[in-house]
N, C-alpha and C positions, 0 to 999 in steps of 0.2 A: 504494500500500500504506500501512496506516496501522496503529499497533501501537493495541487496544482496551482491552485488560486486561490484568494480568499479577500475580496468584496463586499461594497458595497449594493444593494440595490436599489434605487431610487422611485422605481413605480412598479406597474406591471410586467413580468418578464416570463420565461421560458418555463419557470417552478411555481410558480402562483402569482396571485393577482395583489399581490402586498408589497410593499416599503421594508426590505431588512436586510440582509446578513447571508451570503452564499459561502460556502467552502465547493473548490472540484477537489476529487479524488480521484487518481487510477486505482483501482481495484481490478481483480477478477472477479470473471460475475458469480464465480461458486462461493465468493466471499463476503460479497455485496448485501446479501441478509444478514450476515450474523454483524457486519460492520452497520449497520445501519441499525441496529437494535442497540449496538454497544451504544451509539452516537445519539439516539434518545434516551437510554438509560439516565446519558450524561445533561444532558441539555434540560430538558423539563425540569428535573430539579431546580437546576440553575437559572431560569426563566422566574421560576417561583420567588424564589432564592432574590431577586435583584428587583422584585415588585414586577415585573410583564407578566400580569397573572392573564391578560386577555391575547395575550402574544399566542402563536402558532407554529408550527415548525411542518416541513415540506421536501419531497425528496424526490427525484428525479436520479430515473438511474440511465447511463448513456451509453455509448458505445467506450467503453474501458474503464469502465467507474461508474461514481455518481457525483448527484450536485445533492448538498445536506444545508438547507436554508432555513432561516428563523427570520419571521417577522417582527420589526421593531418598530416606538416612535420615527418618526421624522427628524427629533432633533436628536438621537441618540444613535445614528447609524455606523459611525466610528466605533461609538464601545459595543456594538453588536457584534461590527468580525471579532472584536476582543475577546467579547463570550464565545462565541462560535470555534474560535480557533482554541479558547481555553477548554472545551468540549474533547475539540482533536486530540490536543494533549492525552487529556485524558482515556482514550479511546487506546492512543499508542503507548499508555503507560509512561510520558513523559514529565506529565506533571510535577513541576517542581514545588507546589504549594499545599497546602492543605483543601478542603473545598471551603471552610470557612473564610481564609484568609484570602483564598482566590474572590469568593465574591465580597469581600469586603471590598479589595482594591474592584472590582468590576462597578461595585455600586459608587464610588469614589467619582470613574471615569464617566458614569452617568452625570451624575449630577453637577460633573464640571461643563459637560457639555447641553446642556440642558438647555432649552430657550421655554420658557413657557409661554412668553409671548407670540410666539409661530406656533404653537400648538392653538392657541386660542386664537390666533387670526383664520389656523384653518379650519377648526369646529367653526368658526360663523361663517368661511365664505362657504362652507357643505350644508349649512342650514337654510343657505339662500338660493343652492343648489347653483353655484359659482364654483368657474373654476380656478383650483389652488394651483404655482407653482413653486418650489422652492429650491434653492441650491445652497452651496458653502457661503454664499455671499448678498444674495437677493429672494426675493419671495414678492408675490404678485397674489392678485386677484384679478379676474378677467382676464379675458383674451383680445390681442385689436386695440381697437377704439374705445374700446370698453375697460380695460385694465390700467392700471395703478404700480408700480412698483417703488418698494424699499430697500434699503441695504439691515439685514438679516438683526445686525445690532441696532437697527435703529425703527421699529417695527409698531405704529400706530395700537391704541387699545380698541378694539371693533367698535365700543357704543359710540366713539366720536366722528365715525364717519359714514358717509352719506350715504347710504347702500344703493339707491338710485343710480350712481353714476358711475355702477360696474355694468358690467355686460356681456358675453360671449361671442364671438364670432364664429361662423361656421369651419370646418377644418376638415381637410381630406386626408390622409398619408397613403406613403405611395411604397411598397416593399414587391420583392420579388427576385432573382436573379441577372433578368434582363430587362431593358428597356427602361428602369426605374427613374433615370437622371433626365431621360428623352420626356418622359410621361408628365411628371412633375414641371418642364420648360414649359412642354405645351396644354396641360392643364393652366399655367397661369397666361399663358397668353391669352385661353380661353378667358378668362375671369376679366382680364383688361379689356380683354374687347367686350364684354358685359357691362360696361363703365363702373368694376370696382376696383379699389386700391388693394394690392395681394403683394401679402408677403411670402416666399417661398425657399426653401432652405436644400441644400442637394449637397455629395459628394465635391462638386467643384466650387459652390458657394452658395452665401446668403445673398438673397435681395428682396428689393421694395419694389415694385412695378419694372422699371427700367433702369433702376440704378442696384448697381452691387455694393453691396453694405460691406463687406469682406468677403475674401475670397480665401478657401480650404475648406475644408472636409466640416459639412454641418448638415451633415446626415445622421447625424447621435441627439441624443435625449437633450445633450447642449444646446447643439443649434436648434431645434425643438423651440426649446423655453425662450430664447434670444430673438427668434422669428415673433413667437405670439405675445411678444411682449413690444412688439412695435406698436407705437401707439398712433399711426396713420392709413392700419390695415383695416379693410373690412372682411376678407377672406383667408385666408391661409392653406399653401398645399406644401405638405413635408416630407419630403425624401425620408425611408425610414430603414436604416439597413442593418443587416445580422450583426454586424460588431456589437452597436448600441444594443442590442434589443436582449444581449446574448450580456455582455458586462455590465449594465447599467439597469436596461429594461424599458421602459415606451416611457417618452418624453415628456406624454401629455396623456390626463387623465381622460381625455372623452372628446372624440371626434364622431363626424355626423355621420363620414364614409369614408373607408380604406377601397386599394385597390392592391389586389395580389397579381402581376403580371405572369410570373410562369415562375416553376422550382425547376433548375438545372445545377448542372456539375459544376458550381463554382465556389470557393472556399471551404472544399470539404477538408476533412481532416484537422483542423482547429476541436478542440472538445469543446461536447454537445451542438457541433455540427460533423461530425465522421461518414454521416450517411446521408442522403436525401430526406431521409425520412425525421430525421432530428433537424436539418435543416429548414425543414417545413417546418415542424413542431417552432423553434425560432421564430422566423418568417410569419407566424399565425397570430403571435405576440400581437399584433395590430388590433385583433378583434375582439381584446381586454377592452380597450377604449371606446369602441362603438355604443352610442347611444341606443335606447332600446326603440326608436324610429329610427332608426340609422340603415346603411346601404352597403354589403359587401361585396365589391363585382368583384368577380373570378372568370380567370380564361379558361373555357370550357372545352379548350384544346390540350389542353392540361390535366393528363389522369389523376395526377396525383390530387390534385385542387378538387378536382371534382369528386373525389372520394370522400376528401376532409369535409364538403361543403355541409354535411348533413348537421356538424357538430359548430357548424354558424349560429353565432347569436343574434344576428338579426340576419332580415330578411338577404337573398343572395340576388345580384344582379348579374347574368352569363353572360359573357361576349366568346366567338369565335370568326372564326375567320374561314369556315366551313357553313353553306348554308344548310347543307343536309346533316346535320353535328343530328346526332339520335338522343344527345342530353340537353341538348338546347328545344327540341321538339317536346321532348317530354317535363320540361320545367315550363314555356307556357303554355302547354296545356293544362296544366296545374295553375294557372293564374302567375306563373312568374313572371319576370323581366327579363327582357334579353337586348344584343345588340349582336347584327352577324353585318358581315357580308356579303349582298344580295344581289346578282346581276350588277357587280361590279361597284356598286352600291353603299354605302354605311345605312342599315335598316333599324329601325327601332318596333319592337313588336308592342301595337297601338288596338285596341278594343277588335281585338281577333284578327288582325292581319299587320302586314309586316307594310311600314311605312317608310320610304327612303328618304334619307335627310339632305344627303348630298355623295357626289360621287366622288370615288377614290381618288380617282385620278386629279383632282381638283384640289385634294391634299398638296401641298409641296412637298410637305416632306415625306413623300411617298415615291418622287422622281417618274412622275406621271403613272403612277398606280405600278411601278418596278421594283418597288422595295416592300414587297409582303410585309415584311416584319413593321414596317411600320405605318401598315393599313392596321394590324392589330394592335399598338400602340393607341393609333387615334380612335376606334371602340372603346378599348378600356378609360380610355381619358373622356371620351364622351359621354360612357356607362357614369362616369366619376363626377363628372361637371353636370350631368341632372340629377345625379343624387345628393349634389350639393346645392340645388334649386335654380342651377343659371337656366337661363331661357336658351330655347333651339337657335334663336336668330343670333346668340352669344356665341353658341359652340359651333355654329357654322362661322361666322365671321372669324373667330380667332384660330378655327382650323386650317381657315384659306388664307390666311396672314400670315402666321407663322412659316417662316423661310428658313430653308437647309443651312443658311449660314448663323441663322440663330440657336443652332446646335451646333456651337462646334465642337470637333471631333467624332460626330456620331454620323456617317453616312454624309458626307458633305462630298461633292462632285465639281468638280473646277475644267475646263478648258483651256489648256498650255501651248497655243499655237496646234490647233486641230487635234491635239491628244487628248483623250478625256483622265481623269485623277480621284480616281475613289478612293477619299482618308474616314477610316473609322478606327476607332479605339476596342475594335473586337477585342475579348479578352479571356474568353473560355470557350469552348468548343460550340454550344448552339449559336454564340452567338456571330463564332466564326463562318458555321454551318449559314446564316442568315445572311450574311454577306459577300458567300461565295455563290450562294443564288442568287440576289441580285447583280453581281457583276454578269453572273447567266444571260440575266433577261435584258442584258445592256449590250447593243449592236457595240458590235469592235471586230474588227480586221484582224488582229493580235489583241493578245493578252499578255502580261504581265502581273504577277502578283509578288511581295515582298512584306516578308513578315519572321515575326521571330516569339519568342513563347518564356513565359516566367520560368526560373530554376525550378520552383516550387510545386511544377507541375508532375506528374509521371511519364515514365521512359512512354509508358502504353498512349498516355492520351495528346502527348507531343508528336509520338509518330503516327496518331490518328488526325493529328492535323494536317499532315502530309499527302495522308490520304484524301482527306475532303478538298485541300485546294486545289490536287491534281486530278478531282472528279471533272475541275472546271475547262478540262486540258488545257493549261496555261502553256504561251509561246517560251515565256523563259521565266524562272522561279528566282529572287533573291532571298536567300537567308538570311537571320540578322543575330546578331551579336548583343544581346541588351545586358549593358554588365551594369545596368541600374538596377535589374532583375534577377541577376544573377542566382542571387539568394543558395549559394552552396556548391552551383555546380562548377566544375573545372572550367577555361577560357578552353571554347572548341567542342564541348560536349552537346550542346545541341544542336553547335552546325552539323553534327557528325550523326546523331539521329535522324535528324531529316532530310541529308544527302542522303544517307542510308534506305529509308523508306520511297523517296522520290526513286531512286533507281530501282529499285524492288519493286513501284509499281509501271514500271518500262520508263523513263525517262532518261533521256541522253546526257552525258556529264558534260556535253558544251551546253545544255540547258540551263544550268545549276549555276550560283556565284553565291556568294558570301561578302558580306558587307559589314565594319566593325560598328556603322551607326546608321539610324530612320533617316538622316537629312544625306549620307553621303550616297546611301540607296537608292533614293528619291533624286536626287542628281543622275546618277547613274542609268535608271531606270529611263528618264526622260533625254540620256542621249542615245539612247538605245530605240524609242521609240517614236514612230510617225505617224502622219495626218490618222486619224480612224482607228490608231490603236485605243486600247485602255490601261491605264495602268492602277493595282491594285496595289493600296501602302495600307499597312495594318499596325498604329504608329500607339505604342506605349508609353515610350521616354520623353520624346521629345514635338509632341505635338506644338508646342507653341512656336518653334523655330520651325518644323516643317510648313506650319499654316501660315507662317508671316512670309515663306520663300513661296507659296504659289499663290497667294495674293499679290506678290509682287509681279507674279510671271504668268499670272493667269490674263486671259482677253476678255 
C-alpha cells in the first residue's frame, strides 16, 4: 500500500457531492476491503472525537487502489487532510501519537483555522437559495450581475445586507474529451449574438465578451469562481475538465445545463482516471451541479454516455450526428429532446416532427459542412444554448458569425499562395481520427500531413497514429520531434515508431522526413508543396509562432 495524494476538496467531485478531505491509495484490490474497514475503524472515531458529529466519510475504489474521503466544514478543509492523513497513519501502524493527543492537536488546527463568519455568510446565502462561493482568499454571493465579493478576513455579518441585490445568472459547463474548448468559444458567441454580456473560462483563457481577462489554463474550479464573479456578466459558459473535477471537484455549486461532448482515450492513466470508465465517472462530476429544471445534452453517438444517461439527474437532451441514431428515435418518442443532423441540416425535434434550424454548411466552422466533427460541436452547443433559454434567432446568428479564425488552433484552414494549410491542435487519437477525415473531404492534388505525439502516450496508440494518417494516403509524411512533450522518452524514439509503422503499412522511405520542430516542418512542408496541394500540420508546441508565420504568408 502506498499513500498517492492527499487533498483538498472544495465542492462536488468524483467520491461525493461534499466539501472535504480525499486521501489516493495504491492498493491491491484483494486488499482494498480489509484497508478500507481498517481506515473507518480509524476515522469515525476521530470525526467524533474533533466535534464533525454530522460529517460523513466516502470511498471510491479505482483502478489500483482507492480514494478514502471525509466531509468537512468549509473553513476547516486544511485540518481535514490533517485528520485524514492522521487516519492513514494509523491504518499503517505509523502513528506516532496517542489518539488522544493526536486529536487534541487536530482540534487545535481547527479552531485556528476556523472563520465562523463564512460559515454564516453561507447558511444565509443557502436560505435564500443563492449561490455561495469561497476560496483561500475570497467568498461571494451571487453569480454575474448579481454577486458581491469579499476578501475571506474581511466578511460582512448577513443581517446588514441587502438580500435584494444578489442574484444568479444562468450557467452552462462544458466537459468531455473532445471538442470542449471549440464548444464553450462558440456557445459564447452564441450568447453575444443574443445581446448578452458572457463570461467564459477555457483551457486557453478567461474572458468577458470580447476581451480576455487573462490568458492560461481556467478550466479548474478557479477559473470557475473568477468567471462568475464578474460583475458585468449576464451569462456564463465554463470549460470544465478532468484535472479540476478529479483534485478539486466542480467549481460551482448549480448550473442550469452541462454538456458532455464524447469520453475518449485521452489522459488515461493518471489515478481515478486509468480507464474510460472512471474517466466518465470524472467527467459526470458536472451533473452534481444541475438544477432540478436543468438540461443535460449528451452525444448520442457516444455509447458510453448513452448508457450513463439513465442515472441523469435531470432531464437529458440527445444530439447526434446520425439521423437514423435508434437512441435518438426512441428518446423522442418518449417525449424527449433531441438535436440531429437532418438532410444536411441542424434539426431540433419540435411537437412530433423534426424542424430545421439552419444548415450545416452555413456553419463556418464546419468548412462548408467538411468538418463533421464540428457539425457535432454546433448541436451540442445549440442543445446547450436552448437549454440555457437563448432564442433560435440567437443561436443561429452566432452560429453563422463565428469564424474558423476565432478558434485558433482548432481546425483553422489558410491559403499560402494556392496551397491550402490545415493547423489543429489534435491531441489524442479521435481527435486525430476527426481531422484526418476532414482533410479526406478537402479537394487536394497532394497531400501532406506533419505531426508528432506526446512521450506520455503508448508504443501501441503512437503507432496507431500512423496508421490512421496513412488511411488518408498522404503524398509525403513529416515527423516531428516535440521535446516540449517529450515527457520520458529518448531524443529519436518516436520518430523511430512511426517510420516504423509508416513502412509496415507500405510506405516509401523517400516519403518519410523528420523535422526537430512545428514551425521548421511547416516551412519545409510549404516548399515542398504546390498550387492545389494540402498541407496537414498537427501543431502542439508551438502554435503561436506557426499561426503568426501563415498569417503573414497567407492570401
Amino acid at each position: 500500500m502506498e499513500l498517492l495524494d492527499s487533498r483538498r476538496l472544495t465542492g462536488a467531485n468524483a467520491v461525493f457531492d461534499r466539501a472535504g478531505a480525499v486521501i489516493d491509495v495504491a492498493a491491491d484490490e484483494d486488499d482494498i476491503g480489509a484497508l478500507v474497514d481498517r481506515w473507518r475503524k480509524a476515522i469515525i472515531p476521530a470525526l467524533e472525537a474533533v466535534g464533525w458529529h454530522e460529517e460523513t466519510t466516502a470511498v471510491r475504489p479505482c483502478e489500483g487502489g482507492v480514494s478514502l474521503a471525509i466531509s468537512a466544514p468549509i473553513d476547516a478543509l486544511y485540518a481535514a487532510t490533517e485528520l485524514n492523513e492522521w487516519a492513514w497513519q494509523t491504518v499503517c501502524d505509523d502513528a506516532t501519537e496517542s489518539f488522544d493527543e493526536a486529536m487534541s492537536r487536530l482540534r487545535a488546527l481547527i479552531d485556528e483555522e476556523r472563520n465562523p463568519a463564512l460559515l454564516a455568510l453561507e447558511a444565509a446565502a443557502a436560505e435564500r437559495d443563492l449561490v455561495f462561493l469561497s476560496d483561500d482568499d475570497e467568498a461571494s454571493i451571487g453569480t454575474g450581475r448579481g454577486s458581491r465579493t469579499w476578501p475571506v478576513t474581511g466578511l460582512p455579518d448577513p443581517v446588514t445586507l441587502d438580500w435584494g441585490d444578489f442574484s444568479d445568472i444562468p450557467v452552462g459547463l462544458v466537459t468531455g474529451t473532445n471538442g470542449k474548448t471549440t464548444s464553450v468559444r462558440l456557445a459564447a458567441a452564441v450568447a453575444r449574438a443574443a445581446g448578452l454580456h458572457v463570461g467564459y473560462s477555457s483551457t486557453d483563457f478567461l474572458a468577458v465578451d470580447d476581451t480576455i481577462v487573462d490568458r492560461g489554463d481556467y478550466a479548474g474550479p478557479g477559473g470557475a469562481r473568477t468567471t462568475l464573479r464578474q460583475t458585468s456578466i449576464d451569462i456564463a459558459i465554463l470549460e470544465t475538465a478532468r484535472g479540476g473535477l478529479l483534485r478539486r471537484g466542480i467549481g460551482v455549486p448549480r448550473a442550469r445545463a452541462a454538456l458532455l461532448t464524447r469520453i475518449a482515450r485521452d489522459h488515461i492513466g493518471d489515478f481515478g482516471s486509468r480507464n474510460l470508465d472512471e474517466l466518465l465517472d470524472a467527467k459526470w462530476v458536472v451533473t452534481r451541479a444541475l438544477d432540478n429544471d436543468g438540461r443535460l445534452v449528451l452525444n448520442a453517438d457516444d455509447t458510453r454516455l448513452v448508457e450513463r444517461s439513465s442515472q441523469a439527474p435531470a432531464p437529458v437532451v440527445f444530439f447526434s450526428l446520425d439521423a437514423g441514431n435508434s437512441v435518438i428515435a426512441h428518446h423522442v418518442a418518449g417525449g424527449g429532446e433531441a438535436w440531429v443532423l437532418r438532410d444536411d441540416a441542424l434539426c431540433r425535434y419540435v411537437n412530433g416532427g423534426w424542424q430545421p434550424l439552419l444548415r450545416a454548411a452555413d456553419i463556418p466552422l464546419t468548412l462548408g459542412g467538411a468538418a463533421r466533427y464540428n457539425i457535432g460541436n454546433a448541436l451540442g452547443v445549440a442543445a446547450l444554448c436552448e437549454s440555457l433559454g437563448i432564442p433560435d434567432t440567437g443561436i443561429v446568428r452566432g452560429l453563422t458569425a463565428f469564424q474558423p479564425g476565432d478558434n485558433p488552433g482548432r481546425g483553422n484552414l489558410y491559403d499560402v499562395d494556392g496551397v491550402k494549410v490545415l493547423v489543429d491542435f489534435a491531441h489524442n487519437p479521435d481527435a486525430f481520427r476527426a481531422i484526418v477525415q476532414l482533410a479526406g473531404n478537402l479537394d487536394a492534388r497532394r497531400r501532406l500531413i506533419a505531426f508528432g505525439e506526446a512521450g506520455d502516450r503508448t508504443d501501441t496508440l503512437i503507432r496507431d497514429l500512423a496508421t490512421t494518417a496513412w488511411a488518408m494516403k498522404p503524398d509525403r509524411v513529416i515527423t516531428l520531434e516535440i521535446e516540449k512533450y517529450a515527457r520520458g522518452r529518448e531524443r529519436g524514439e518516436i520518430r523511430k515508431l512511426l517510420h516504423t509503422q509508416f513502412l509496415d503499412e507500405g510506405a516509401k522511405a523517400g516519403q518519410l522526413s523528420h523535422s526537430a520542430s512545428e514551425l521548421d516542418a511547416l516551412k519545409d512542408a510549404l516548399a515542398w508543396a504546390e498550387p492545389g496541394d494540402l498541407v496537414i500540420l498537427l501543431s502542439l508546441a508551438e502554435q503561436d509562432a506557426v499561426m503568426r508565420y501563415l498569417e503573414q504568408r497567407a492570401s
